[in-house]
C-alpha positions as MATLAB code, in Angstrom:
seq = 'XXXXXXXXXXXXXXXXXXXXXXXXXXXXXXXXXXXXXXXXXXXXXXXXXXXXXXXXXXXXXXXXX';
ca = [
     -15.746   24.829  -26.955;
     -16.599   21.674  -24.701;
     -13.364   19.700  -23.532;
     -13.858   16.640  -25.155;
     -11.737   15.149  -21.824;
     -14.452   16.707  -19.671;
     -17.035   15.196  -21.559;
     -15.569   11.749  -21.746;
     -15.033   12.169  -17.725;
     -19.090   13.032  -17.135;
     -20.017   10.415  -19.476;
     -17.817    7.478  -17.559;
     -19.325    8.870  -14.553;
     -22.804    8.643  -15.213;
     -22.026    5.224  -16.976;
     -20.951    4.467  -13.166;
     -23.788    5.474  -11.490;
     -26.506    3.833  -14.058;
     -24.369    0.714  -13.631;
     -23.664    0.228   -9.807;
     -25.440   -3.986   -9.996;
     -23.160   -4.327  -12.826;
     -20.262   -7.237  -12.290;
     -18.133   -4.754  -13.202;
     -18.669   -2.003  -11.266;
     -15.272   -1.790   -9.801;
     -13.502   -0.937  -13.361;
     -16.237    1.718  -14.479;
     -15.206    3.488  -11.307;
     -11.777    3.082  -11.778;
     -12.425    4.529  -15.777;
     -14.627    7.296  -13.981;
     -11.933    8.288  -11.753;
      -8.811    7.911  -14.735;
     -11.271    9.925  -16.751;
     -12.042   12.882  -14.577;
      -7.804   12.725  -13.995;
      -7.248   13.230  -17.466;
     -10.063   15.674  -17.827;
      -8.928   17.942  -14.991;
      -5.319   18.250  -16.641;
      -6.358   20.339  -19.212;
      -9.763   21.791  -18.424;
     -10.822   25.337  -17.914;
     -11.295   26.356  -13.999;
     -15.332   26.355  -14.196;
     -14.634   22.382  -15.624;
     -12.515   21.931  -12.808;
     -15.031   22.330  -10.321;
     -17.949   20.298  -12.179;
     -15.202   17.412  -11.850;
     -15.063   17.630   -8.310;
     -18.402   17.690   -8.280;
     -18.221   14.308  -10.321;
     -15.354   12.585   -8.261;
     -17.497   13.497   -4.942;
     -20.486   11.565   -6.487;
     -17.773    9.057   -6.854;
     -17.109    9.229   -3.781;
     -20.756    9.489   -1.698;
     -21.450    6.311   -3.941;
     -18.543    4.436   -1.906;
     -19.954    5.421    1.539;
     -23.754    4.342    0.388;
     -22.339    0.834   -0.823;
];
């Protein structure tokens, strides 16, 4: 069963990434990064490392920009 946490987490952080011209760019990162938070409380180790994988994209996004 897909974390529904997990899910929400991938979903703010593609939402992020489609978004990066948008005026508010800053608070869909911030929701990407509470997201993968919450997400990485409760999900199962091979979820775990998928959200690091996310919160690196985060990440490589802020060096780019």
């Amino acid at each position: 069963m897909e974390n529904n946490l997990f899910q929400q987490a991938k979903n703010a952080v593609n939402n992020f990434m489609t978004n990066q011209n948008n005026a508010a760019n800053a608070t869909d990162k911030q929701a990407a990064q509470n997201a993968i938070q919450a997400a990485y409380n409760e999900a199962a180790p091979e979820e775990k490392q998928q959200l690091q994988q996310l919160e690196n994209q985060l990440r490589q996004n802020d060096q780019l920009q």
